[in-house]
N, C-alpha and C positions, 0 to 999 in steps of 0.2 A: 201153642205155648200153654202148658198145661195149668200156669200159675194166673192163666186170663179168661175171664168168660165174658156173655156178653154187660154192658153197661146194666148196672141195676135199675130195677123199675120200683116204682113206687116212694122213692125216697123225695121228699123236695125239693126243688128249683134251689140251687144254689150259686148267684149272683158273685164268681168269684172275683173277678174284676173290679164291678163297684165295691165291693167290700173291703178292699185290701188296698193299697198302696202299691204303686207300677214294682217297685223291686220284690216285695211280698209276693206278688203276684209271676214275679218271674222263678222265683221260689217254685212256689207251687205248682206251676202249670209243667214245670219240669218232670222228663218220662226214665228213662231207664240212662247209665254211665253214671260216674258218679259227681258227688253235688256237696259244697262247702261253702253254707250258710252264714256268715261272718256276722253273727246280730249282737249288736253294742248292747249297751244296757236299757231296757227300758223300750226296745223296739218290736215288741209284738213276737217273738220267739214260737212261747208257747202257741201261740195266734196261727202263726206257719206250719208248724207241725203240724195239728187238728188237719189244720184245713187241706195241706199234702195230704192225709191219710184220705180226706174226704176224699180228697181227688181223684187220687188213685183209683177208688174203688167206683164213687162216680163218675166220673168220665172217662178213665182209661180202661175200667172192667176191670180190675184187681180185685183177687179173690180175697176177701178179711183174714182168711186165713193163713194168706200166703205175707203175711208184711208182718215185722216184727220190730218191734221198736223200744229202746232202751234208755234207762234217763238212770237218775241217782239217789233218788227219793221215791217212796211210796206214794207220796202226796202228789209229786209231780205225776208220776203215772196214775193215778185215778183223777186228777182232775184234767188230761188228755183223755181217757176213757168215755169221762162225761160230758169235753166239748164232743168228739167225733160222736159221739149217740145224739147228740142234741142237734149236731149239725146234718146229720143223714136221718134223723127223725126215728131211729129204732138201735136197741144192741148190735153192736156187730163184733163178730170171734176175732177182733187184731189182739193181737199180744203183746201188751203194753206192760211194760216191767221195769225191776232197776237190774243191773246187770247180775247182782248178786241171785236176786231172787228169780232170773231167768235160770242162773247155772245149777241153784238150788233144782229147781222145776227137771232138768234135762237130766241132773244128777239121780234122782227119783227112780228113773229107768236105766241110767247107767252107768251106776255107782258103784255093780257088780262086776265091772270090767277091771276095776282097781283093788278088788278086795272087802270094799265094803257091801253093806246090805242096805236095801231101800229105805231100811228103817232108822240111817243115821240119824246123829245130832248134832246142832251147831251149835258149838261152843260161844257164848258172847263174851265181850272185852273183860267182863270182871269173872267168867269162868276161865278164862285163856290165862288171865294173871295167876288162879287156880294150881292153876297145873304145872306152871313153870315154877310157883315158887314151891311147891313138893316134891319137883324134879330137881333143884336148885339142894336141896336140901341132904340130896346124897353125895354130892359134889363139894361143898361147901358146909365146912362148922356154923357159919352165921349167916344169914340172908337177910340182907336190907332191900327196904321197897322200890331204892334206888336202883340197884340191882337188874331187882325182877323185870321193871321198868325197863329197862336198858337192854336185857335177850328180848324180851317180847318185843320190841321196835327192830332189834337184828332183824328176829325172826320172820316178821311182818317187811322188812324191806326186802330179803332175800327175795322171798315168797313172790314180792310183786315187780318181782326183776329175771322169774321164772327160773329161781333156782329150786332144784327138790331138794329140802332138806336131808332127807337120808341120801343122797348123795356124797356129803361131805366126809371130809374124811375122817373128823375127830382128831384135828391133828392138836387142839387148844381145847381147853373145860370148857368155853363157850358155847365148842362145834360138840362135845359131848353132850353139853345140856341137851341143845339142840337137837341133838340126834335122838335122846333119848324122851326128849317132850312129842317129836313126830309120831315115833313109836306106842308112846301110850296112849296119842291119840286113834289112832289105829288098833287099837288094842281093846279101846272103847268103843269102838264105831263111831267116833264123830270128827267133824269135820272143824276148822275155825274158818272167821271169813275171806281169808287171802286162798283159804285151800278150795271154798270154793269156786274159785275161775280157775287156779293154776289147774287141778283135778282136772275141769272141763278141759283145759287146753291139752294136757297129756293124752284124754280120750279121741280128741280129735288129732291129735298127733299121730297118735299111734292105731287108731282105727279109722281106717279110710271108709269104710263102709258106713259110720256113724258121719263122718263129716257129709259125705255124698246127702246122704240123707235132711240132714239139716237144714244144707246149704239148696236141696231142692226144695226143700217143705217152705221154706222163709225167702223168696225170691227179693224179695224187699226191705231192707234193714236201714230203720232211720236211728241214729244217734243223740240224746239232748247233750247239754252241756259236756261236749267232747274234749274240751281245753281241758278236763279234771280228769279225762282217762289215764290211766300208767300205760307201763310195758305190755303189760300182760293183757288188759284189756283189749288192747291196739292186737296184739297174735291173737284173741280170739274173733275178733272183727275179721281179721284176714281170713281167717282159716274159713269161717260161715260164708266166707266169701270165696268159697274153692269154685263153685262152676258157674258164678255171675258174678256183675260188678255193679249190682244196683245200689249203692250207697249214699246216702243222704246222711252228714253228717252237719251239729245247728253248735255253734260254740262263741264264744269271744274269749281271745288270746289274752286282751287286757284283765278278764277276773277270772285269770288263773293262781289258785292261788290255795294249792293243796301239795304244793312241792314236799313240803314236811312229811304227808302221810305216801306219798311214793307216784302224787302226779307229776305226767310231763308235759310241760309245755312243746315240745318239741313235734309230739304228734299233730298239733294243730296247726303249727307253724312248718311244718315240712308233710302237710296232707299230698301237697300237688305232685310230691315228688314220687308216695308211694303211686298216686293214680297221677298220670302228666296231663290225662284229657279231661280232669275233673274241671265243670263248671263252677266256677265261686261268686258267687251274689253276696255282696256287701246291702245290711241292713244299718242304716246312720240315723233314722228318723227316731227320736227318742218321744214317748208320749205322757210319758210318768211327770218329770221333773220338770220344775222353770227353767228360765233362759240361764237363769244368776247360779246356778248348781250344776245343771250341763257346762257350762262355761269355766269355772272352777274344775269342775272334774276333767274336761278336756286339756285342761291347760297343763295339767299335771300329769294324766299320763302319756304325753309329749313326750316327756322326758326319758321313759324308756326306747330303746333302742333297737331291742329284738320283736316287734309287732309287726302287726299288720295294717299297712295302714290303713284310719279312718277316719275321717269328718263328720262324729255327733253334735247332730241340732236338732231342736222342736220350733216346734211353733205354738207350742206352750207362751203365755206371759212371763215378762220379764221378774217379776216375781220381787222377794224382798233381798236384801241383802243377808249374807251369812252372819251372825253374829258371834264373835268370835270375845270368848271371855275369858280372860285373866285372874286366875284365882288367887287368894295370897295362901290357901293350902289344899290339901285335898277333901278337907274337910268342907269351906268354902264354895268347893268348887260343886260339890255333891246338894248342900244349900242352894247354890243359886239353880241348881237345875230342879229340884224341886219344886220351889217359887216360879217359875218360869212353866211350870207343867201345870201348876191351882191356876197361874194367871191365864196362860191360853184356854183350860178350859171352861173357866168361866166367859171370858172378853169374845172367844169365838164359837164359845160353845160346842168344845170337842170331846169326845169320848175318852178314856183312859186308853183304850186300843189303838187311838191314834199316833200315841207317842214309842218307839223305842232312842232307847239306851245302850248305845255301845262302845265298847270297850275291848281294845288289846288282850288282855291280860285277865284270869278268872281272880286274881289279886285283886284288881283293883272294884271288884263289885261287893267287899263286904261295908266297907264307908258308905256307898253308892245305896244301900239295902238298909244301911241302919237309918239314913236320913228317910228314904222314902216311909219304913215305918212311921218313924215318929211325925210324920205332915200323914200319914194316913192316905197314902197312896196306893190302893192296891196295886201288886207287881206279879208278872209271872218273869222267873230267870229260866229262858231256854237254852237247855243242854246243864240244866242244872242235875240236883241228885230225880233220876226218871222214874216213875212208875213203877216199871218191872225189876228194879233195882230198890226195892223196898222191902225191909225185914220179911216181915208177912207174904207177902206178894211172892218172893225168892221160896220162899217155905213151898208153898201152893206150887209154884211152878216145879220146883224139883220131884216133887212125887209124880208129876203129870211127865217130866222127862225119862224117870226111870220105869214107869208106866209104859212107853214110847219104846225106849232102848235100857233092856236089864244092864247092859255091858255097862250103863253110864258110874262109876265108881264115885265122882266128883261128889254128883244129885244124893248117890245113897246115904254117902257117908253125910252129908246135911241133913238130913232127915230124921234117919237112925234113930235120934235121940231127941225129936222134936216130934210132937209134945214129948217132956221124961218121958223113959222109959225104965230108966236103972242102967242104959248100955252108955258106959262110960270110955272115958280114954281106952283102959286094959281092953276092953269086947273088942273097940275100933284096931288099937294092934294084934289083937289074935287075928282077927277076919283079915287083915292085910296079909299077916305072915301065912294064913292058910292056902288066901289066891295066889300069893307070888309062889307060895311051893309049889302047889298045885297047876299052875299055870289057866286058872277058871278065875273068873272076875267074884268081884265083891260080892254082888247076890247070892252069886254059887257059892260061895263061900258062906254064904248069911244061914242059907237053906240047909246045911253042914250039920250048923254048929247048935247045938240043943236051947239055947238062950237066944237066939235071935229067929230061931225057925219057923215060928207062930210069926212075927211080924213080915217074915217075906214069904208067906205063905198067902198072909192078907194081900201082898203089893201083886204076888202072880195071880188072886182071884179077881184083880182089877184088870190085871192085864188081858185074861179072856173074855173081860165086860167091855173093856176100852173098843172092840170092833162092832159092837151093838146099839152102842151109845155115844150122844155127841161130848163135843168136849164139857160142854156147858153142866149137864148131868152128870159127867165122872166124876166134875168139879166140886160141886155140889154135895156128893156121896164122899169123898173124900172128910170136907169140911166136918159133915155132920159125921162118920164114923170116925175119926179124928179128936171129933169136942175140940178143933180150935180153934171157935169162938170163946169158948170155956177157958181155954188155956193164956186166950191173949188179956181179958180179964182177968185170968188170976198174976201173969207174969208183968203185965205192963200197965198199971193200974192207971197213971198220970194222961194215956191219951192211947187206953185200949178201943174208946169211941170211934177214935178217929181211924184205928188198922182196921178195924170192922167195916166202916167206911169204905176203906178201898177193895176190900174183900168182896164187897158188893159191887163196888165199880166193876173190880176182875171179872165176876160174875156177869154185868152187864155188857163189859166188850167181848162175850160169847155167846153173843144173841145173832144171828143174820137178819141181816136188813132186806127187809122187803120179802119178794117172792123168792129168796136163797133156799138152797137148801141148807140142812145142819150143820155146824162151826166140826170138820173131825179134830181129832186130839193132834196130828199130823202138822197136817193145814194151821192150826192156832201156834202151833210151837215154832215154828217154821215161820211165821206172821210176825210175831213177837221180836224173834232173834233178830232178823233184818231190818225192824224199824228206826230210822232216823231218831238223832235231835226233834228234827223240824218236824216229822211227822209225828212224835208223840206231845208234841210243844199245844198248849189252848192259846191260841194266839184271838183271843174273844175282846171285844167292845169293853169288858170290865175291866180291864188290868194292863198298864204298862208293859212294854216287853225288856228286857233288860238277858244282855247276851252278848257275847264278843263277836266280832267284825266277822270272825270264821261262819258262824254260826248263821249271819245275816242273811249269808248269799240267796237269793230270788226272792226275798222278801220287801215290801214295800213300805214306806209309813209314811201320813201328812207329816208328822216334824220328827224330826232327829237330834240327838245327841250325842255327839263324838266328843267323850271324855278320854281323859291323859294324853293330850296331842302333845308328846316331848320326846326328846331324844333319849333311847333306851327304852321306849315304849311303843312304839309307833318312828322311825322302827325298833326294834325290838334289840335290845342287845346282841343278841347271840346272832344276828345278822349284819353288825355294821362293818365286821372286814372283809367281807362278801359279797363284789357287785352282783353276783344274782339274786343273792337274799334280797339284796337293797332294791333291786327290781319290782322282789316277787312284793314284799309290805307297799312299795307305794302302789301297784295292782290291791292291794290288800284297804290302803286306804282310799284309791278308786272306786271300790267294791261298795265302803262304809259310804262313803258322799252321794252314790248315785243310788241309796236306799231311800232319801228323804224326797216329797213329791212336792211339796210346796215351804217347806221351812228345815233352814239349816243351821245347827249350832255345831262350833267346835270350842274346846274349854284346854286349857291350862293350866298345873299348876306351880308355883316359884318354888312351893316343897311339899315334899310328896313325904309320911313317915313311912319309915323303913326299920323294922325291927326297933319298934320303939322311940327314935329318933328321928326328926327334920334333917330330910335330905336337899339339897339348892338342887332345882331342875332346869333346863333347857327347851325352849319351846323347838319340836318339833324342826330340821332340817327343811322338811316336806312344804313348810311354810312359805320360804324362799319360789317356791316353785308356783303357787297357787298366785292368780292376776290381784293385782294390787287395789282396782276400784270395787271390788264387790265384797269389804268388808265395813260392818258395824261395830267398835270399839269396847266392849264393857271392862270394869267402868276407865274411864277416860281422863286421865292425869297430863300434865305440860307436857313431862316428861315421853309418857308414853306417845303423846301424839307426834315428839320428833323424833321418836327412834323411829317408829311405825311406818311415816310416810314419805320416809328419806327413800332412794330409790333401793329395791331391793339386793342386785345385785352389789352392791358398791361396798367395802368399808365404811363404819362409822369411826370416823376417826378420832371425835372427841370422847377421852378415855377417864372423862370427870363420873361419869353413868356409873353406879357400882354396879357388875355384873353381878355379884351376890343376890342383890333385890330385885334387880330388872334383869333378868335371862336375853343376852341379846335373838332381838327376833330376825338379823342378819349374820350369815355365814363371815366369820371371820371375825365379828365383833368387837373379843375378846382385846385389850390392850399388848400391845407386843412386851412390854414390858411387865406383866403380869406374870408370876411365879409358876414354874410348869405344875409343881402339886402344891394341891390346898385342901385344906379342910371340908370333909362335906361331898369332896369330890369322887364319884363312883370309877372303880379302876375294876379290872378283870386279870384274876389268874388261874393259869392252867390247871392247879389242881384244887387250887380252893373256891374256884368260881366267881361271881359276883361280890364287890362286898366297899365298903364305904372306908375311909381315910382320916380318920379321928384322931390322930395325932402326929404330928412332921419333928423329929427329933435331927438333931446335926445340919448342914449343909453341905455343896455341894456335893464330891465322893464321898463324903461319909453321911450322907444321908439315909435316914431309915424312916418307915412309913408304918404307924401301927394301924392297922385296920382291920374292921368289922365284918368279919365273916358269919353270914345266916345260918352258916349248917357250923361252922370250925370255930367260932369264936374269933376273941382278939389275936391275929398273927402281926411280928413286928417282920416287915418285909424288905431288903432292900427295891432301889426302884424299879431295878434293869430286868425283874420279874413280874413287872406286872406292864399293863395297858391301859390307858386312860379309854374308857367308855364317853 
């Protein structure tokens, strides 16, 4: 077997047994067929993986270069990089990636099979919005960002459900956008990120000799967090997987929970059927959490239905009770969590690192952001506005991309005119109108025209410097024959310190660490495009974390805060007449509880403002679900204590309670005699969306309902068009 040699020498005694847990270890010691890891939250995952790769390679003879292994974050694949070196005591050649930056990698050499050139570019989320609203724009008189929004979510589900856009037929403006957004991107040479896999999967579709190859070169293919694969990932697993079946895939069905961007659950939950002989090793030992937060978290996702089952326990301490606060607003609610972060860290003496903040909804974190100022907290929000999406930052990186690839039109045209130059709107539509005559891109077009052919005359003497020099250096020559440092001083005066600042950051993450060799301009761009949230997030000892539930995922923290635990938040509106939405949020709120290791807060509020005004909210459905003895009160009234610990499931039947002030914390609460609409009350309609219930005019059949729409204003509606949320 060409993909085995003998056991390595030299590397340390590694003690796999006592190190691991008997199911861990049944994990690992596993050889060739395939292999479905079921690790709950909190059970050692990453732990397994390392140590299989050790395995492999020490004990079974597995060549490092023969195993390839795939996860979803940058973070996650180099912190697997640096266990398996630490754990075999030297580098070793496995190729540990996310899948995107795997296909990137394969695309480099075989990217010419499709039409493009090695020298593509990947488009990122706010270039892809780029393109489609200038493609939008020949189709359509007016283009709202709602719009643009809405093809780019097509385009991205088609994409990852392995349809080829220029396939379609154009039969709707839609399928023309779309047809016509494909095209220019090919037009540019560059790729976005759904085209990176589906691209791959076409080459191995349609090239058997590139499959063959793969699929010998990579005899071993382990998968991280597989519950978050799509379609498309799963066909390129199989395909890698033409002339073996060595698969190791490591997931938990319960925090799936990327249904929205085009995952499925269904691959994880119907693995055994593609392989029938696959071994599956259930991981249950949770090492993170207490007893009182496994226990809650278990309790609740019971209740889904389509899992796998499992039995999470530790042997962790029972730990303290969840405390669970009642706000009387949102504003209240963002206060007490405050106080509750000055008082842990003094009384336990914890770090600001110790704590995140999460939250549903990127709404509900500007209340949450003004209180932490003003108590002088410092916060980091991950997945907030990122780094390489900063004025400055975006400037610098587009000279560096059309440096990369001339075809790029997007880069050029941002540039052009940065620092001034005199090329205005009129310069930008001649250079358009010359390349679309002409059928030659923006550059070619630039190099033309007698007013702009000095400036891309400079961009191409970059370009023959760009293969001599690292990125760091091009960087650097840019800035300084640029003056804009000059430029950000003269244009930005209020906080040109602080772009400066980052400008030097940029500078500094194109340094190689250690014995590397040079950052190329390739490598860095390519780097940049693919990185995470979480991998550009400083998740440091100074700063709070503050970041929705999404965001969370494989993240840890001594205490937690789950803010807006209410109905329409958690879950989420636009999921509650969809029993698999309502699935995937309570996996969603699974996800947030099993992130806290020793302390657990969930909060409340009775009114949430909306558009200016006090909305009455509803605590949380999800409520109902979670075990009755592992809650702490805040604060604690007559009242609440007898709604609280009547049994959960039951009616309350005494209808004295105003629900207005006290939100029943039991399903059904509500008095039967109670008016079906009310004031205050959140309804949904089909074309106006969301919107609140400010005034009830007539009764029964002639009833009308005027309500507060956030985008459409006041509409007076009858009832039999809308939905109570």
């Amino acid at each position: 077997m060409l993909y085995k040699c003998l056991p390595f020498e030299g590397f340390p005694m590694i003690d796999y047994k006592s190190e691991l847990n008997d199911r861990q270890y049944e994990a690992v010691r596993h050889f060739e067929g395939p292999l479905l890891i079921l690790a709950g939250a909190g059970s050692g995952k990453t732990r397994v993986i390392t140590y299989r790769i050790a395995h492999l390679i020490d004990v079974y003879g597995v060549r490092p270069e023969s195993i390839l292994a795939m996860t979803f974050t940058n973070k996650a694949a180099n912190e697997m990089k640096e266990r398996v070196s630490r754990l075999l005591g030297k580098n070793v050649e496995v190729f540990i990636s996310t899948f995107h930056s795997a296909c990137a990698y394969f695309l480099r050499r075989y990217s010419h099979l499709l039409g493009y050139s090695s020298r593509y570019i990947i488009y990122d989320e706010s270039d892809t919005k780029a393109v489609v609203k200038d493609v939008m724009k020949t189709f359509y008189q007016e283009v709202s960002g709602d719009e643009v929004n809405r093809i780019m979510v097509e385009i991205s589900s088609r994409k990852e459900n392995g349809i080829d856009i220029l396939n379609l037929r154009g039969e709707s403006i839609d399928e023309k956008v779309m047809v016509a957004y494909q095209k220019r991107l090919i037009k540019e040479n560059a790729m976005d990120f759904s085209d990176l896999l589906l691209n791959m999967v076409k080459i191995l579709r349609e090239h058997r000799e590139v499959a063959d190859y793969l699929s010998n070169r990579y005899r071993f293919i382990l998968v991280d967090e597989f519950q978050d694969t799509n379609r498309v990932q799963m066909e390129l697993l199989l395909l890698l997987l033409k002339n073996h079946r060595n698969i190791c895939v490591v997931g938990d069905d319960d925090q799936s929970i990327y249904r929205w961007r085009g995952a499925t659950i269904e691959n994880i939950l119907k693995f055994d059927e593609h392989f029938q002989d696959a071994k599956i090793v259930k991981l249950e030992q949770n090492y993170r959490s207490t007893k009182a937060i496994i226990t809650a978290a278990s309790e609740l996702i019971k209740n889904n239905d389509r899992r796998h089952k499992k039995t999470i326990f530790t042997n962790n301490p029972q730990g303290e009770n969840i405390t669970f606060y009642t706000a009387t607003n949102d504003i209240d609610e963002a206060s007490f969590i405050c106080k509750e972060i000055i008082r842990l860290k003094e009384s336990r003496h914890k770090n600001y690192g110790d704590f995140s903040i999460l939250v549903r909804t990127n709404a509900q974190m500007r209340i949450i952001e003004q209180k932490l100022r003003e108590n002088n907290i410092p916060y980091e929000v991950v997945g907030g506005v990122k780094f390489y999406e900063r004025k400055e930052i975006k400037d610098i990186i587009s000279y560096l991309r059309v440096i990369a690839n001339p075809k790029c039109n997007l880069d050029l045209e941002r540039i052009l005119n940065i620092p001034p130059r005199g090329f205005g709107d009129v310069t930008v539509t001649r250079l358009k109108e010359m390349a679309n005559r002409q059928g030659i891109s923006l550059f070619e077009a630039g190099l033309l025209n007698p007013k702009t052919e000095g400036f891309c005359q400079y961009l191409k003497s970059l370009m023959s410097q760009a293969e001599s020099l690292s990125v760091r250096e091009i960087t650097e020559k840019i800035i300084n024959d640029i003056h804009y440092r000059e430029y950000l001083e003269q244009y930005f005066k209020t906080d040109y310190l602080d772009r400066i600042a980052n400008l030097d950051e940029l500078l500094n993450s194109m340094i190689p660490h250690g014995m590397e060799e040079p950052i190329s301009l390739h490598k860095f761009l390519e780097g940049i495009t693919l990185m995470s949230d979480i991998d550009a997030a400083d998740l440091s000892s100074e700063s709070v974390s503050l970041m929705t539930m999404h965001s969370a995922k494989g993240l840890e923290f001594d205490v937690v805060f789950i803010a807006g635990f209410e109905e329409n938040i958690i879950p989420h509106f636009r999921s509650v007449f969809d029993p698999d939405e309502i699935d995937e949020e309570r996996r969603l709120l699974y996800v947030a509880i099993t992130r806290a290791k020793e302390k657990l807060y969930i909060s409340y509020a009775k009114e949430r403002f909306q558009a200016h005004l006090p909305l009455s909210r509803k605590v949380s459905r999800f409520f109902n679900e979670l075990p009755n003895g592992l809650f702490t009160f805040l604060p604690v009234s007559d009242i609440q204590k007898e709604l609280i610990f009547k049994e959960q499931k039951k009616r309350v039947e005494d209808h004295t309670y105003s629900v207005e002030y006290y939100p029943d914390f039991i399903k059904d609460a509500r008095s039967k005699t109670e008016p079906k609409y009310r004031v205050g009350m959140s309804v949904v309609h089909d074309k106006f969306g969301v919107g609140v219930i400010r005034q009830i005019e007539g009764s029964g059949d002639e009833t009308k309902l005027l309500i507060f729409f956030e985008k459409y204003g006041y509409k007076t509606i009858l009832p039999s068009y809308v939905k109570i949320l």
